[in-house]
C-alpha positions as CSV (number, residue, x, y, z in Angstrom):
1,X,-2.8,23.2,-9.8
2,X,-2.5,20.1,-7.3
3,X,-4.0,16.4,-8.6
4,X,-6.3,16.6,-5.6
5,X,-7.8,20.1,-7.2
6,X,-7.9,18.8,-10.6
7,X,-9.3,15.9,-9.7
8,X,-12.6,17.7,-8.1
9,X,-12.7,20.5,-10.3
10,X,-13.1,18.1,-13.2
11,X,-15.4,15.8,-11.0
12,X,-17.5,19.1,-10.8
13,X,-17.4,19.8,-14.8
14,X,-18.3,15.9,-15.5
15,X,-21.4,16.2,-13.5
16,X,-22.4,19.3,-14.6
17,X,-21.7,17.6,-18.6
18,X,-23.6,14.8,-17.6
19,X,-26.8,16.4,-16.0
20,X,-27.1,19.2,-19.3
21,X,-26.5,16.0,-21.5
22,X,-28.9,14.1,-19.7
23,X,-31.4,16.7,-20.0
24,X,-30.8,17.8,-23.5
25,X,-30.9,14.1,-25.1
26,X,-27.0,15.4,-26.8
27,X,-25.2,12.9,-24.0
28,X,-22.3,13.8,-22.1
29,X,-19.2,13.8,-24.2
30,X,-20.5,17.2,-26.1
31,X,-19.4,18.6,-23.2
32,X,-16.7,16.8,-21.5
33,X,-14.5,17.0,-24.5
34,X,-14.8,20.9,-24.8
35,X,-14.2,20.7,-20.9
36,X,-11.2,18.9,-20.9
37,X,-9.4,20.5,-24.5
38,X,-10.7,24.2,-23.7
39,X,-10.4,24.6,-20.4
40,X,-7.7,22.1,-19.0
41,X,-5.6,21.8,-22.6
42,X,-5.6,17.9,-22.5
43,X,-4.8,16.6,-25.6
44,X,-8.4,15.2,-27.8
45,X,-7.1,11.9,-28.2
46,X,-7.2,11.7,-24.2
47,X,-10.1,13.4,-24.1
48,X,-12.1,11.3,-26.7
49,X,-10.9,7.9,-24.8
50,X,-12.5,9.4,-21.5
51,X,-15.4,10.5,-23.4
52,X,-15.7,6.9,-24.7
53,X,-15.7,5.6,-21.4
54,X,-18.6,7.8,-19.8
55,X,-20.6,7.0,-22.7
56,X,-20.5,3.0,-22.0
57,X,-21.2,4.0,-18.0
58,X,-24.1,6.7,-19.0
59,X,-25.2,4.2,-21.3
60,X,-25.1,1.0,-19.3
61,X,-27.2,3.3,-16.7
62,X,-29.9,5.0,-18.3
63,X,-30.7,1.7,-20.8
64,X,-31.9,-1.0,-18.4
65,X,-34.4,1.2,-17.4
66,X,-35.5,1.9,-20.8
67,X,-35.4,-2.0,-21.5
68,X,-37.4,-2.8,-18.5
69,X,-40.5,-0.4,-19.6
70,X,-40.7,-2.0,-22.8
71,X,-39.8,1.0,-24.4
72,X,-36.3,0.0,-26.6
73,X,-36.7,-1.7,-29.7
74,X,-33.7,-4.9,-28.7
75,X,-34.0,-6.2,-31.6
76,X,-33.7,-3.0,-34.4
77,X,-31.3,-2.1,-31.9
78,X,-28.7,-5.2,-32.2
79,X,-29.4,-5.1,-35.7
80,X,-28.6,-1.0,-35.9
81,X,-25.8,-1.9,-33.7
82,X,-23.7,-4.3,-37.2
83,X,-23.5,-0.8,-38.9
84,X,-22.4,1.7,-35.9
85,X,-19.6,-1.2,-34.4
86,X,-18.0,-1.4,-37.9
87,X,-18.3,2.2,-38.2
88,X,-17.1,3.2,-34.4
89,X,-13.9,0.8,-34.9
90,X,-13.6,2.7,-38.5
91,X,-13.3,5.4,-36.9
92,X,-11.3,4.9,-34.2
93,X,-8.7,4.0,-36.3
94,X,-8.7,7.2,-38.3
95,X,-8.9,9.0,-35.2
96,X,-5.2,7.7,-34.7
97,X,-4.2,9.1,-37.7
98,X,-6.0,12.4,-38.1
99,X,-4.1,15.4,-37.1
100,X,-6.1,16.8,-33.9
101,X,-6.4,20.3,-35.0
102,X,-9.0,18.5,-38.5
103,X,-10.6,16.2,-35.0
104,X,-11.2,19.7,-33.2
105,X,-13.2,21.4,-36.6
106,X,-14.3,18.4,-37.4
107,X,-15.9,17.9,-34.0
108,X,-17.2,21.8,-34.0
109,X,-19.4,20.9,-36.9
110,X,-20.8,18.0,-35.4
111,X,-21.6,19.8,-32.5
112,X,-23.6,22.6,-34.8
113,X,-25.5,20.0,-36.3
114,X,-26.2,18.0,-32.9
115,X,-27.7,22.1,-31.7
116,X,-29.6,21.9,-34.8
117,X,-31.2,18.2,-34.5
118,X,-31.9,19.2,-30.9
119,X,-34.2,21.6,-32.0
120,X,-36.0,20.3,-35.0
121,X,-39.8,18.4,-35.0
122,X,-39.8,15.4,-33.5
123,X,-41.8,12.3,-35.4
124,X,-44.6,11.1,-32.7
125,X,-46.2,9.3,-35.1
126,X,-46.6,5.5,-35.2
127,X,-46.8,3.9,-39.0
128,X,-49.2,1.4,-39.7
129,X,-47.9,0.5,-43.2
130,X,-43.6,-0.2,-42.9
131,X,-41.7,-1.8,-45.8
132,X,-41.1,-5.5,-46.5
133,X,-37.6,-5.3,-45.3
134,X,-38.5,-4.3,-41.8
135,X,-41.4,-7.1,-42.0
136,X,-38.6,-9.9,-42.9
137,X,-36.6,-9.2,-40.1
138,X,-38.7,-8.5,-37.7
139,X,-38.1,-5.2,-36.6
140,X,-41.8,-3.8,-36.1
141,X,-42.2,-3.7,-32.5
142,X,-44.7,-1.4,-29.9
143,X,-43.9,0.5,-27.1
144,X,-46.5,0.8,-23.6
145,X,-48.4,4.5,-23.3
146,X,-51.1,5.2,-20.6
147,X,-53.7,4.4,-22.8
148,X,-52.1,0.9,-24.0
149,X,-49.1,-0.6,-26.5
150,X,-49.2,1.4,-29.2
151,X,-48.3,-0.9,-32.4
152,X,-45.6,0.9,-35.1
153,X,-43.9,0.1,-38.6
154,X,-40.5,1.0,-40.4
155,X,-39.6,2.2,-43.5
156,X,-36.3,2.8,-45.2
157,X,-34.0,0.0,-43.0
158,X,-31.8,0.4,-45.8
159,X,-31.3,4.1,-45.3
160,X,-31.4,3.7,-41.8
161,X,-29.0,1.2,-41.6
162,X,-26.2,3.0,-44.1
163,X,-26.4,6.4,-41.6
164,X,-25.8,4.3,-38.6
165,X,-22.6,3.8,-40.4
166,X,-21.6,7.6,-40.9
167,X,-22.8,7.5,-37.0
168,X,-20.4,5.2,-35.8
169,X,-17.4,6.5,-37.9
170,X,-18.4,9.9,-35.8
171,X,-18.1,7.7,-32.8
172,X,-15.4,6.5,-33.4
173,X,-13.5,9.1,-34.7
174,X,-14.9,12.1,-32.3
175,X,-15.1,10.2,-29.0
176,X,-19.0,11.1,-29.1
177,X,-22.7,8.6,-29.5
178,X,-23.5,10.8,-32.1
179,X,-27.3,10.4,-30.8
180,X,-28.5,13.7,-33.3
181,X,-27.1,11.1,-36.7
182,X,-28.4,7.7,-35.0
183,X,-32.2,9.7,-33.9
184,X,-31.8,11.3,-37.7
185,X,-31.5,7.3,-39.0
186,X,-35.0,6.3,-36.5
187,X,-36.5,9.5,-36.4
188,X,-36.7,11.0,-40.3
189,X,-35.5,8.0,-42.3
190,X,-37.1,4.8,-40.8
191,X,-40.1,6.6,-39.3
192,X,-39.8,5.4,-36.0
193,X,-41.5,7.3,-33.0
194,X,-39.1,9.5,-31.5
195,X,-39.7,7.9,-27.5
196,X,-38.5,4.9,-29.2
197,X,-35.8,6.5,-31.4
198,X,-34.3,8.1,-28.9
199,X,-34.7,5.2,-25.9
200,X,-32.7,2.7,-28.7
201,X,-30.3,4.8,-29.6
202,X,-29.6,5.6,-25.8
203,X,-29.4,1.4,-25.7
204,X,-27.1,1.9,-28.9
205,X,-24.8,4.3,-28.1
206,X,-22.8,2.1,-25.3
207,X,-22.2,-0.6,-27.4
208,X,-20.9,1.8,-29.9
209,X,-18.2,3.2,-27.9
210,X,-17.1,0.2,-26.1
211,X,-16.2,-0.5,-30.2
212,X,-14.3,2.7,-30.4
213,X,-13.0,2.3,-26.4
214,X,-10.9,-0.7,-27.5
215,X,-8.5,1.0,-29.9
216,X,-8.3,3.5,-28.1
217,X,-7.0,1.9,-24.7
218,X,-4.8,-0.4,-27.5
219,X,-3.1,3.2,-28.6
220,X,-2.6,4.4,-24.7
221,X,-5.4,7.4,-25.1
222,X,-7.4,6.0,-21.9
223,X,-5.8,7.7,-18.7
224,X,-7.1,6.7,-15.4
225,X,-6.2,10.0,-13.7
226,X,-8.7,11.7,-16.4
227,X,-11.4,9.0,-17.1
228,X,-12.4,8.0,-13.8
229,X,-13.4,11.5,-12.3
230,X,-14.8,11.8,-15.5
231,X,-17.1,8.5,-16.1
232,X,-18.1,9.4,-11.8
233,X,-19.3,12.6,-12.6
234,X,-21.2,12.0,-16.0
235,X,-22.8,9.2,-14.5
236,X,-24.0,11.3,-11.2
237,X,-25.2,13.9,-13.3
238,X,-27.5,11.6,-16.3
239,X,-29.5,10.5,-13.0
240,X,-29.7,13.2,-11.4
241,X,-31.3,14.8,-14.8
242,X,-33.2,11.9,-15.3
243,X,-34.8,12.6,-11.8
244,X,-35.2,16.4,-13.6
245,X,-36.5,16.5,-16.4
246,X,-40.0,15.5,-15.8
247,X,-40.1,19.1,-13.7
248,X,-38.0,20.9,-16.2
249,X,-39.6,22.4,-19.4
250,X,-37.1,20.6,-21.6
251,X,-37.9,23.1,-25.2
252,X,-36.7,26.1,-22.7
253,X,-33.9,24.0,-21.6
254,X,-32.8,22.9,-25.8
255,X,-32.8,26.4,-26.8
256,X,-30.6,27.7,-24.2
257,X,-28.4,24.6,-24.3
258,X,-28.4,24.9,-28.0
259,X,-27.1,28.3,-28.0
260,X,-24.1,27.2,-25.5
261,X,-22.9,24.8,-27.5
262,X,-22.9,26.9,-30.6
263,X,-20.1,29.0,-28.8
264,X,-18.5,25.9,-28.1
265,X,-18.3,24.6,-31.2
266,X,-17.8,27.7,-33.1
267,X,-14.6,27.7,-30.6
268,X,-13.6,24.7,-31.3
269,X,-13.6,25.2,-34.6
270,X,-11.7,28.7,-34.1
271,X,-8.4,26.8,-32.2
272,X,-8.8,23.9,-34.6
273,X,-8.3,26.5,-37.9
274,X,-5.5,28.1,-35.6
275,X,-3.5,25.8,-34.9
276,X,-3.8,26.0,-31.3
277,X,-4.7,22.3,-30.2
């Protein structure tokens, strides 16, 4: 195979990871890493370092937008984001250390629970009554809706705040945003309403991986000749979902997603028992 054909075919593949993430709410890298270790055999550690670097693009993207309806929770976010930086470079640094075949199952199970998350109830609801904690800091916010800003509370930072941490050492150690962990912390723990949830940790999740991003481009994981078809395609492909998914049914869309990257994983897990990464 010729750079040239690489080089589109995995342009192709990144889009196609980027528009299924986009529409899915998983992000790309649950499917750019498979891409890249199943199907081309590049080693993870390359793999997680482009990964890392689509993720700061995708998120750079698809977050001012979010910012600018008034939809992202700034402040919870830089507050969130203490706990998933010192967890991201946490786990970068394991990542360095960790045989790949224990990333590889380690990543498979991740990927099971991301499927699962996916396809759980969301919280819609707005709180009314949030803990002291989340009064002291300031971290009640509202986000706009059609009918007006809707007015919500937080409970459980404390909770919140200590899974942000597994989150980032996921991160950091899986090349991943780990969105399913960070919208578990929002979502079920803190109570937060899953458009805002989901918008924050989208804000989150760059931040994050620029964290990880650092050791790995210090260790030599980031090469161009992989990252920059890839970080071009994902990007192509979170707008052109974005631009989708208002005329997509997106439950239809989880389930079948879901059950696609239960193979994957299940074959990840498979080459990562045997040896074979």
């Amino acid at each position: 195979m010729t750079i040239l054909t690489f080089t589109m075919i995995l342009l192709l593949g990144a889009y196609l990871a980027g528009l299924i993430g986009s529409l899915t709410g998983l992000g790309g890298g649950v499917v750019v890493i498979p891409l890249l270790t199943l199907v081309f055999h590049v080693d993870i550690r390359y793999a997680i370092g482009a990964a890392l670097l689509a993720s700061i693009a995708n998120s750079s993207g698809a977050a001012s937008a979010y910012i600018k309806e008034g939809i992202t929770n700034i402040r919870l976010g830089m507050f969130l984001e203490i706990a998933t930086t010192l967890g991201a470079v946490l786990g970068a640094v394991i990542a360095i250390y960790t045989p790949t075949n224990t990333i590889a199952i380690l990543f498979g199970c991740v990927l099971l629970f991301s499927a699962a998350m996916t396809l759980r109830k969301k919280n819609q609801e707005a709180l009314t009554e949030g803990s002291k904690l989340s009064a002291v800091l300031k971290l009640n916010s509202s986000y706009p809706t059609p009918t007006g800003p809707v007015s919500y509370k937080l409970k459980n930072v404390g909770a919140g705040f200590s899974i942000m941490t597994v989150a980032g050492v996921m991160s950091g150690l899986l090349g991943i945003g780990s969105g399913a962990l960070k919208v578990l912390a929002m979502d079920t723990a803190m109570k937060i309403p899953f458009k805002v949830s989901t918008t924050t940790s989208n804000f989150m999740i760059g931040v994050t991986a620029a964290a990880s991003a650092v050791v790995y481009l210090q260790r030599g994981y980031m090469d161009p000749g992989i990252a920059f078809p890839v970080v071009l395609g994902v990007l192509g492909g979170a707008f052109t979902g974005a631009k989708l998914l208002t005329r997509i049914n997106p439950s239809t869309l989880r389930i079948i997603f879901c059950i696609a990257i239960t193979f994957v994983a299940l074959e990840m897990i498979y080459n990562g028992y045997h040896h074979k990464f």
